[in-house]
PDB file as gemmi writes it, atoms N, CA and C in Angstrom:
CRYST1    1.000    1.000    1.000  90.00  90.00  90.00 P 1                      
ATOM      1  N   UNK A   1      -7.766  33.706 -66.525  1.00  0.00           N  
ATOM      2  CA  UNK A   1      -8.538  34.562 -65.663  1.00  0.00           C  
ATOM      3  C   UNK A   1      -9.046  35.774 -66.421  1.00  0.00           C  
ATOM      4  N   UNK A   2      -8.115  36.546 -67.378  1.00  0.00           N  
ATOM      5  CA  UNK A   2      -8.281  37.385 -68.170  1.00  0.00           C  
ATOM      6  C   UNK A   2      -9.662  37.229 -68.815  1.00  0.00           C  
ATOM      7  N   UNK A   3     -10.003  35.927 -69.266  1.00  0.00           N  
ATOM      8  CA  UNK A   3     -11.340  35.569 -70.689  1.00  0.00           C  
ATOM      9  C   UNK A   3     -12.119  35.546 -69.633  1.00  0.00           C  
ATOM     10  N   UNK A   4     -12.287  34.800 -68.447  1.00  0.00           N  
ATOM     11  CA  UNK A   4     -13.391  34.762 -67.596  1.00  0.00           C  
ATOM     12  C   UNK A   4     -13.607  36.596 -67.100  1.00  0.00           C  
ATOM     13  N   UNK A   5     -12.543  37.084 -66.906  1.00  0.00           N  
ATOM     14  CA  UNK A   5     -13.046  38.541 -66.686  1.00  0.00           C  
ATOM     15  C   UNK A   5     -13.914  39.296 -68.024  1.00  0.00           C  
ATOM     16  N   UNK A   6     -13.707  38.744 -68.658  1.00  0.00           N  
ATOM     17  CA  UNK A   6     -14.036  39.904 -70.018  1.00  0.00           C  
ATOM     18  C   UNK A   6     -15.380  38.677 -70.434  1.00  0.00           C  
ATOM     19  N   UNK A   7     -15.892  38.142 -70.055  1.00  0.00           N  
ATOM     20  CA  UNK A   7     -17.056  37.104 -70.461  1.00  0.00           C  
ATOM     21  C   UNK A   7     -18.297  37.698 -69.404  1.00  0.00           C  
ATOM     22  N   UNK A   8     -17.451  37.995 -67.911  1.00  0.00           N  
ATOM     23  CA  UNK A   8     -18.756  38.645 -67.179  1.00  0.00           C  
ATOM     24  C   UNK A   8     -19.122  39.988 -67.780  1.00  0.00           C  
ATOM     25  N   UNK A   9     -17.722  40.805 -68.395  1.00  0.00           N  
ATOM     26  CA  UNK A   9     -17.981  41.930 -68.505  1.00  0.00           C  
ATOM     27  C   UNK A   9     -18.836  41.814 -69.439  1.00  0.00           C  
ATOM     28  N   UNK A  10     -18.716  41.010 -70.775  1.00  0.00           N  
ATOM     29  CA  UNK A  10     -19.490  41.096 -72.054  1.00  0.00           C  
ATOM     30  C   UNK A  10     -21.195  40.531 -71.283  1.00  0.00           C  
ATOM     31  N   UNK A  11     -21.552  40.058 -70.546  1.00  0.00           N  
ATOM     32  CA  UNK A  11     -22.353  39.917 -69.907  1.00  0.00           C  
ATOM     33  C   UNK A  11     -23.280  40.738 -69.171  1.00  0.00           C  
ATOM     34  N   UNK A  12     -22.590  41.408 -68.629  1.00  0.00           N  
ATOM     35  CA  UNK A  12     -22.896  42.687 -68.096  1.00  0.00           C  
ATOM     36  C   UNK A  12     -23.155  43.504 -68.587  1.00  0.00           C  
ATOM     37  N   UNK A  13     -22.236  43.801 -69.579  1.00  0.00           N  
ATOM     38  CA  UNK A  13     -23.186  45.281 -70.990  1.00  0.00           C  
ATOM     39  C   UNK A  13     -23.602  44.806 -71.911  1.00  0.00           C  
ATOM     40  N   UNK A  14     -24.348  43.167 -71.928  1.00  0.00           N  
ATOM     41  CA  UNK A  14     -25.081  42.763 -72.518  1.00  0.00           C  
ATOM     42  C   UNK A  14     -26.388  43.144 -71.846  1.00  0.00           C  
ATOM     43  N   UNK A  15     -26.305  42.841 -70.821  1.00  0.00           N  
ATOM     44  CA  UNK A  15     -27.383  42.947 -70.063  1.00  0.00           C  
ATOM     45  C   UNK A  15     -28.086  44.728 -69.543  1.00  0.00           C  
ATOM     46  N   UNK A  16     -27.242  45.116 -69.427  1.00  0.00           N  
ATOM     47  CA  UNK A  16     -27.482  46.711 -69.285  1.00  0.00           C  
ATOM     48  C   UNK A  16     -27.724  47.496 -70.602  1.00  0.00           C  
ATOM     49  N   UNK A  17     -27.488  47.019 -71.826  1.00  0.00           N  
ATOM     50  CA  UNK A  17     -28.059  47.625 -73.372  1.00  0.00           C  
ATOM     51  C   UNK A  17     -29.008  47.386 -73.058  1.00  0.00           C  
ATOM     52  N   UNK A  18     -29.602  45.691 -72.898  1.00  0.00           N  
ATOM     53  CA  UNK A  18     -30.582  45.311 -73.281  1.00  0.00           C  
ATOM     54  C   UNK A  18     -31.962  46.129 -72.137  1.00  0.00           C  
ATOM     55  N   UNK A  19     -31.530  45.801 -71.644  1.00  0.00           N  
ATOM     56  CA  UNK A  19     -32.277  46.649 -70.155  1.00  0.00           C  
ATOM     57  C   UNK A  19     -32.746  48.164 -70.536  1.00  0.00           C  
ATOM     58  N   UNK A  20     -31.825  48.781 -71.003  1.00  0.00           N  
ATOM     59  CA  UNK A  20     -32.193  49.836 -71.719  1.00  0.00           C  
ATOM     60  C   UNK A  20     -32.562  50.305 -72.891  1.00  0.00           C  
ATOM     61  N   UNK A  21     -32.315  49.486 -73.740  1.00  0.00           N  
ATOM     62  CA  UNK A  21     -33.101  49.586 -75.041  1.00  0.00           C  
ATOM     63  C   UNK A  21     -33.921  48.634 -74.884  1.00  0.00           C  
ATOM     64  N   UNK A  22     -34.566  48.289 -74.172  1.00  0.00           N  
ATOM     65  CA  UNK A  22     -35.237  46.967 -74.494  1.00  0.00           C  
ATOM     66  C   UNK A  22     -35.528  46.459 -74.916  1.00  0.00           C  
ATOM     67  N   UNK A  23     -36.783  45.003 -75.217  1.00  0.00           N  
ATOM     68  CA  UNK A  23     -36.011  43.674 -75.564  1.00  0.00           C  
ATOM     69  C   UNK A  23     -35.417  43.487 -77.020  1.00  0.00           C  
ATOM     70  N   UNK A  24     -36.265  44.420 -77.600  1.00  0.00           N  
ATOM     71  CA  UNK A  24     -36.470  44.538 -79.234  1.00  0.00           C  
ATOM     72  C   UNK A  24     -34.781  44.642 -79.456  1.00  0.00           C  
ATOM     73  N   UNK A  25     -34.109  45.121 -78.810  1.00  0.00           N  
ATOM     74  CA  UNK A  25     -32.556  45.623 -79.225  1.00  0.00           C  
ATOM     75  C   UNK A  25     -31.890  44.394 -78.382  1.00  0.00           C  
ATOM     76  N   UNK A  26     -32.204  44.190 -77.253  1.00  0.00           N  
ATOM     77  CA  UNK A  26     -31.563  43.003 -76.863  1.00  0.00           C  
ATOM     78  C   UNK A  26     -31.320  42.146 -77.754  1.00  0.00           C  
ATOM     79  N   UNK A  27     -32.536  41.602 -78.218  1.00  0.00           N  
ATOM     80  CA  UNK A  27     -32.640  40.654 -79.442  1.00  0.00           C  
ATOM     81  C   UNK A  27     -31.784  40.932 -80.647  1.00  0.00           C  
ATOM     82  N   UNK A  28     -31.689  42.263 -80.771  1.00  0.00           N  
ATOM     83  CA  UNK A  28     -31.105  42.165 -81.800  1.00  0.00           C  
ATOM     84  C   UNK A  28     -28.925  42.155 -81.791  1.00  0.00           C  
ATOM     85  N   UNK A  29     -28.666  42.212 -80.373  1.00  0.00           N  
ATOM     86  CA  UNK A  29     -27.604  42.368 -79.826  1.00  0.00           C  
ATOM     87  C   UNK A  29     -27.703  41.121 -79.573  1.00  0.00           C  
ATOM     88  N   UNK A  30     -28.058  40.348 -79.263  1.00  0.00           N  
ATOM     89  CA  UNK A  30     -27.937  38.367 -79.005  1.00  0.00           C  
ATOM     90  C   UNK A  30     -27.820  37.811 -80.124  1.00  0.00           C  
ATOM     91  N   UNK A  31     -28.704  38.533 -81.235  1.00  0.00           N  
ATOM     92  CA  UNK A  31     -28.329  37.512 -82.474  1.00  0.00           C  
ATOM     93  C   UNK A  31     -27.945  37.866 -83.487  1.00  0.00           C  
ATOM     94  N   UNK A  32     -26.670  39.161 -83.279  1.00  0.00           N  
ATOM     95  CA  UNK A  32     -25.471  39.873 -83.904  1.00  0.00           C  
ATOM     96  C   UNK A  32     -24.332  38.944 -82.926  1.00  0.00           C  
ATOM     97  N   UNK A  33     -24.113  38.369 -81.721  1.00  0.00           N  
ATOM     98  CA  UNK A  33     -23.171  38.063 -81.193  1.00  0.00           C  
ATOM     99  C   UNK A  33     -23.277  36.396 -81.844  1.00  0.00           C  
ATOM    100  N   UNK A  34     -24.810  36.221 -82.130  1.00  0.00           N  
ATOM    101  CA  UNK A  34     -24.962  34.240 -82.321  1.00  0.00           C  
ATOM    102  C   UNK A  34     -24.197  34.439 -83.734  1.00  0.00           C  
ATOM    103  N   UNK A  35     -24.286  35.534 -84.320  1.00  0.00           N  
ATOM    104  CA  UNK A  35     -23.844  35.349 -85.781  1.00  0.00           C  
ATOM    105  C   UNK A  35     -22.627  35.172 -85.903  1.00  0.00           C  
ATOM    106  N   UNK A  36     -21.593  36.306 -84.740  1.00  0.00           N  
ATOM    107  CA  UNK A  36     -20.721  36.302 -84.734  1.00  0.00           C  
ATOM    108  C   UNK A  36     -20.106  34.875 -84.686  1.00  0.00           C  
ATOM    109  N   UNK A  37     -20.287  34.122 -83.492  1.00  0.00           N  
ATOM    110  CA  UNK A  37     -19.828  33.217 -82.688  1.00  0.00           C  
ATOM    111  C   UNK A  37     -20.107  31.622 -83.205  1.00  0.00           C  
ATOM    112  N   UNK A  38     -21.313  31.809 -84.426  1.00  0.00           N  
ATOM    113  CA  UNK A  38     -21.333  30.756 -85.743  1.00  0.00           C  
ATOM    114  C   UNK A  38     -20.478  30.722 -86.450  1.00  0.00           C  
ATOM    115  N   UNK A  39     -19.727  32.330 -86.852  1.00  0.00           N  
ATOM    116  CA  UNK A  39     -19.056  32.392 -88.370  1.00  0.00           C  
ATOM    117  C   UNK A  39     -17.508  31.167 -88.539  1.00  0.00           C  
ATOM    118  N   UNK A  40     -17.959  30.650 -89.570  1.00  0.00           N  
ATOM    119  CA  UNK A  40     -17.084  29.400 -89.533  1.00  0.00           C  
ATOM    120  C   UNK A  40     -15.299  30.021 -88.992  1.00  0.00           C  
ATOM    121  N   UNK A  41     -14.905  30.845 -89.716  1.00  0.00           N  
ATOM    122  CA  UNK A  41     -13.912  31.264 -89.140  1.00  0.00           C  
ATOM    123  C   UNK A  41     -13.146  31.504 -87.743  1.00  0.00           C  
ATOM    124  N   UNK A  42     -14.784  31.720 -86.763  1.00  0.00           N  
ATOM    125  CA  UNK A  42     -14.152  31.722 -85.448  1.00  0.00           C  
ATOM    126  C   UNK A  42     -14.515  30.629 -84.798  1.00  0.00           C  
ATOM    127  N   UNK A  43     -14.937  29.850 -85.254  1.00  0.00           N  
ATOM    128  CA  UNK A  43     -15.571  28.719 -84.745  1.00  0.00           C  
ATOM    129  C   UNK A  43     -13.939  27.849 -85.264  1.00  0.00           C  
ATOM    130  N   UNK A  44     -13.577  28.361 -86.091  1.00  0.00           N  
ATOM    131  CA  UNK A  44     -12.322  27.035 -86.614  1.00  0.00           C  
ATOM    132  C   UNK A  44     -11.019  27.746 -85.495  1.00  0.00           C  
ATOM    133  N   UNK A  45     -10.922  28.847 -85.276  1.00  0.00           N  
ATOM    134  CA  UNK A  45      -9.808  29.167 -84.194  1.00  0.00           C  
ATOM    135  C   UNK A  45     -10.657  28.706 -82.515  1.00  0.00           C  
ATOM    136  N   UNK A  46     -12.062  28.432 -82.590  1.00  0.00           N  
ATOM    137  CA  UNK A  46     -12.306  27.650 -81.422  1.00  0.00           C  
ATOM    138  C   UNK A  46     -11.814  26.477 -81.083  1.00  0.00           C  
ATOM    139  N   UNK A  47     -11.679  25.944 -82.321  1.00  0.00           N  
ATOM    140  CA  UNK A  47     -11.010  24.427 -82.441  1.00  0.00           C  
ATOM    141  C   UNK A  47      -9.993  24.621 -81.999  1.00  0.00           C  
ATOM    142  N   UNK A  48      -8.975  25.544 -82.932  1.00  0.00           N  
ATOM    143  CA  UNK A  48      -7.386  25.214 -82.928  1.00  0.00           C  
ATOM    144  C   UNK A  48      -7.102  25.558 -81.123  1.00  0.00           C  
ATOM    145  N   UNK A  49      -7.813  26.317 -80.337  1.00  0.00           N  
ATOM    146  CA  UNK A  49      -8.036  26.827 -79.182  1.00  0.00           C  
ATOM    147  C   UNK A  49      -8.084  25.242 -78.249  1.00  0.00           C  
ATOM    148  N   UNK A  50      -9.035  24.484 -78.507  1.00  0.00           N  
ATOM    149  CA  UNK A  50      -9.191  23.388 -78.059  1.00  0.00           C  
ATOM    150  C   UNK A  50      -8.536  22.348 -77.624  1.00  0.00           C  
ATOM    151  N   UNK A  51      -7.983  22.118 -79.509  1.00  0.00           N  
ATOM    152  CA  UNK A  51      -7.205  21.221 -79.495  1.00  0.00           C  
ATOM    153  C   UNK A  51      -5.813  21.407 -79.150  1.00  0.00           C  
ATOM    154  N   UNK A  52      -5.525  22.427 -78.947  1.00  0.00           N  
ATOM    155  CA  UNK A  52      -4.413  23.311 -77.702  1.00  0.00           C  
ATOM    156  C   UNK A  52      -4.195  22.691 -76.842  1.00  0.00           C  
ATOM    157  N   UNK A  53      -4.916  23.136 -76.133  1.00  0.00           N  
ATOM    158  CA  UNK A  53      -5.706  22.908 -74.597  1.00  0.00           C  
ATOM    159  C   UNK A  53      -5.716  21.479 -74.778  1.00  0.00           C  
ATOM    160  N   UNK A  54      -6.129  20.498 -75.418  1.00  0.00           N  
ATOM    161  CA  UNK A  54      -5.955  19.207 -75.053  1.00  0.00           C  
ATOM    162  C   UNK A  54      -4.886  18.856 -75.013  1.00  0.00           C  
ATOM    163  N   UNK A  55      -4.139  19.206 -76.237  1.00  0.00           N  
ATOM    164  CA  UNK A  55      -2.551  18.785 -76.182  1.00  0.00           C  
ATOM    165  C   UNK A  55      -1.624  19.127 -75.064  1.00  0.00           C  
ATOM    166  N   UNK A  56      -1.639  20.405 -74.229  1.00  0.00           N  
ATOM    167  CA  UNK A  56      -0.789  21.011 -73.413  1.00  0.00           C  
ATOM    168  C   UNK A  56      -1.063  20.102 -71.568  1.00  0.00           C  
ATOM    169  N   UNK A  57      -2.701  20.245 -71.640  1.00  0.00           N  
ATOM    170  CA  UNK A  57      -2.901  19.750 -70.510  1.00  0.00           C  
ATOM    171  C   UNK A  57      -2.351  18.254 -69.490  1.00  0.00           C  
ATOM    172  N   UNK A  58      -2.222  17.845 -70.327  1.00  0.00           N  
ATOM    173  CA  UNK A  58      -1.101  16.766 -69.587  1.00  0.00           C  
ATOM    174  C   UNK A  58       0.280  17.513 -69.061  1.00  0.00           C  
ATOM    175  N   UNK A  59       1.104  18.456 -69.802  1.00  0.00           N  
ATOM    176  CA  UNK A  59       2.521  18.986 -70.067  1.00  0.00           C  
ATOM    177  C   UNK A  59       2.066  19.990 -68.602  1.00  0.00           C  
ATOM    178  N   UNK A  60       0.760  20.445 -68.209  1.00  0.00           N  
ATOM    179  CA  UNK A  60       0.381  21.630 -67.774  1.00  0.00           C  
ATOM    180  C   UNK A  60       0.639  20.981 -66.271  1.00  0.00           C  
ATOM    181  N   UNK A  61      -0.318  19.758 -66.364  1.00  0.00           N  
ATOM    182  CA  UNK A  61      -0.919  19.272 -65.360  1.00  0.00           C  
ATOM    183  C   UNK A  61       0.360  18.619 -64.069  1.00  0.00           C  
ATOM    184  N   UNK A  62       1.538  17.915 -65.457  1.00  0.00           N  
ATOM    185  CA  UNK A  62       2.611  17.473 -64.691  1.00  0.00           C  
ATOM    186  C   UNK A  62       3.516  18.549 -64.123  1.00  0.00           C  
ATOM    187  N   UNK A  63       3.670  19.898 -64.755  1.00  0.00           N  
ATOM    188  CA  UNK A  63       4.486  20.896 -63.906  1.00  0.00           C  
ATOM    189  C   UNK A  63       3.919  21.558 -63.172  1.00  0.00           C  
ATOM    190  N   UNK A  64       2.565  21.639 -62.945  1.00  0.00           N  
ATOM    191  CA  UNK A  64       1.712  22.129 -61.327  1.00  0.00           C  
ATOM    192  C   UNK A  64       1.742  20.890 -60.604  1.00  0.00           C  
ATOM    193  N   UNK A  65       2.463  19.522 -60.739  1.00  0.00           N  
ATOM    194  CA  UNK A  65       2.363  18.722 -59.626  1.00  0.00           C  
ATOM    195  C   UNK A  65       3.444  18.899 -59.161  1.00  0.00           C  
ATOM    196  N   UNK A  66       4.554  18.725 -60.026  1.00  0.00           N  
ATOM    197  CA  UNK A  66       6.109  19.080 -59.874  1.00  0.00           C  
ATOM    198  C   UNK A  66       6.227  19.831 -58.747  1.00  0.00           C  
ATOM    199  N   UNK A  67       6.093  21.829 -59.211  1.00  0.00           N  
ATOM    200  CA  UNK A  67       5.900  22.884 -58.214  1.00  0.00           C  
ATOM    201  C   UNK A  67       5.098  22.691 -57.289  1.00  0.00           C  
ATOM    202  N   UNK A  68       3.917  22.042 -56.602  1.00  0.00           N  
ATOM    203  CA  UNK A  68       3.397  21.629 -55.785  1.00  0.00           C  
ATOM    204  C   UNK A  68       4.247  20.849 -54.905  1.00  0.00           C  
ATOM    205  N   UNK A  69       4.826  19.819 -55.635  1.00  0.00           N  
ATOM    206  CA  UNK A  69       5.678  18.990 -54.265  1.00  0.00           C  
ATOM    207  C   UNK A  69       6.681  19.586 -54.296  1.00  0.00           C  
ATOM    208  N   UNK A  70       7.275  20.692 -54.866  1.00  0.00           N  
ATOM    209  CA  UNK A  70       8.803  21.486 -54.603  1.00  0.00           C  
ATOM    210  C   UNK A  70       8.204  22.227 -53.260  1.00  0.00           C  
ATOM    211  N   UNK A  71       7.344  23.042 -53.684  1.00  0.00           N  
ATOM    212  CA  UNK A  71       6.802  23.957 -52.828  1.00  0.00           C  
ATOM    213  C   UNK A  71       6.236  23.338 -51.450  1.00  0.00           C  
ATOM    214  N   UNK A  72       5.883  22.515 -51.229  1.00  0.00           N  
ATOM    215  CA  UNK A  72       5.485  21.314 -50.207  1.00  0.00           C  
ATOM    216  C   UNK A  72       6.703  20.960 -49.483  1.00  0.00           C  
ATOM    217  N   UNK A  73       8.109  20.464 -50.292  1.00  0.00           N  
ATOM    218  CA  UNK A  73       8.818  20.549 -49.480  1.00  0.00           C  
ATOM    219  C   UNK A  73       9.552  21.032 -48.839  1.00  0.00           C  
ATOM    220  N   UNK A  74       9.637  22.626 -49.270  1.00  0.00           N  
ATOM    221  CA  UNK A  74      10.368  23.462 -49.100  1.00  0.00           C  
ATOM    222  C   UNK A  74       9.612  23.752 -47.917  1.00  0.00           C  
ATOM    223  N   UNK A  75       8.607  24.358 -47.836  1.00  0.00           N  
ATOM    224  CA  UNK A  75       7.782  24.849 -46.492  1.00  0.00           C  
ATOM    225  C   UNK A  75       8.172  23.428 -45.426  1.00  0.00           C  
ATOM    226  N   UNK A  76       8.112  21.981 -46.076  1.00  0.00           N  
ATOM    227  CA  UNK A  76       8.315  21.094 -44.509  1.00  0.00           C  
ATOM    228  C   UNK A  76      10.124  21.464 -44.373  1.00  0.00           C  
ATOM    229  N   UNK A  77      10.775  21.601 -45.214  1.00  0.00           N  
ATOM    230  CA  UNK A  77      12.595  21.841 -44.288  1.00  0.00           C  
ATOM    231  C   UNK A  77      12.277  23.393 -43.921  1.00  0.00           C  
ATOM    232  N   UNK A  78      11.516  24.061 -44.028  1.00  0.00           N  
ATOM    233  CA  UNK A  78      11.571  25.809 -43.641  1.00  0.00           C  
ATOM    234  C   UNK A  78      10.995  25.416 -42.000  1.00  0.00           C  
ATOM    235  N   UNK A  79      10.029  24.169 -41.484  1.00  0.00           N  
ATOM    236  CA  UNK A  79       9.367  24.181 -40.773  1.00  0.00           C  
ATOM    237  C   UNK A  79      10.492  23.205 -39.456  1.00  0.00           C  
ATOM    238  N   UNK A  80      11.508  22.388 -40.612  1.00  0.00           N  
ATOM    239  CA  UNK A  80      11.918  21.081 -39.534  1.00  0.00           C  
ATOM    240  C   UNK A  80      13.430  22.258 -39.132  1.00  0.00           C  
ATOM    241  N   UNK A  81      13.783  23.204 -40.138  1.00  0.00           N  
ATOM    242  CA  UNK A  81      14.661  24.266 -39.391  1.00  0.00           C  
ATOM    243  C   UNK A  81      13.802  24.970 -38.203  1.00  0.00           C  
ATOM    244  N   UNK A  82      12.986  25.388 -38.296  1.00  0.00           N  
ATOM    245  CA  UNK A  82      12.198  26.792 -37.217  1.00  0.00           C  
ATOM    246  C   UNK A  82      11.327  26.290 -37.046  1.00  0.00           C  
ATOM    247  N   UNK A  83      10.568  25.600 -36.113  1.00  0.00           N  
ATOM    248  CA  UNK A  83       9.790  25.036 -35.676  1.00  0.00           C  
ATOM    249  C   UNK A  83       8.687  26.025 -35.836  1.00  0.00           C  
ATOM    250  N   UNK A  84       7.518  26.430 -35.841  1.00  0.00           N  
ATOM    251  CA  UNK A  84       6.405  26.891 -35.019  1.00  0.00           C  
ATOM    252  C   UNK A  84       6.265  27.054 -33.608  1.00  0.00           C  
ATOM    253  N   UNK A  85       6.609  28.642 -33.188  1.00  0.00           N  
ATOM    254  CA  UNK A  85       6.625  29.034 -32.102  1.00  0.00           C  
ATOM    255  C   UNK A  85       5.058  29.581 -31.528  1.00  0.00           C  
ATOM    256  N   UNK A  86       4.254  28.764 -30.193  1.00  0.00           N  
ATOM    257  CA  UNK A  86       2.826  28.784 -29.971  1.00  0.00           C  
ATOM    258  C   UNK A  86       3.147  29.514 -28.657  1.00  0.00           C  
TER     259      UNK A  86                                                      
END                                                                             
């Protein structure tokens, strides 16, 4: 949630430089970030980022099903003790 927050933000005072210096600096703030975001170096921790994320997501996927049906059943014995009073 953290990267998606800080992606609108970088978005946002992308967009408000550019707006104010206009386009001439925009441009030149888009393709200081393309340079960045080419340089083989961060492009190779994009990978290792990736291939993370591929590896974990199975490990991820089976303990949010797990806690899902814990949590599922806990609320149905919280419900077959105390009914819902209408």
């Amino acid at each position: 949630m953290k990267g998606k927050i800080l992606f609108v933000f970088g978005l946002i005072l992308g967009y408000v430089l550019g707006a104010r210096a206009g386009r001439e600096r925009y441009e030149q703030i888009r393709a200081g970030a393309e340079k960045v975001w080419q340089d083989p170096r961060v492009q190779r921790q994009v990978h290792t980022v990736e291939d993370y994320v591929k590896d974990k997501a199975p490990d991820i996927t089976d303990k949010a099903s797990r806690a899902a049906k814990n949590a599922f059943a806990k609320v149905r014995e919280a419900r077959a003790v105390q009914p819902e009073v209408l």
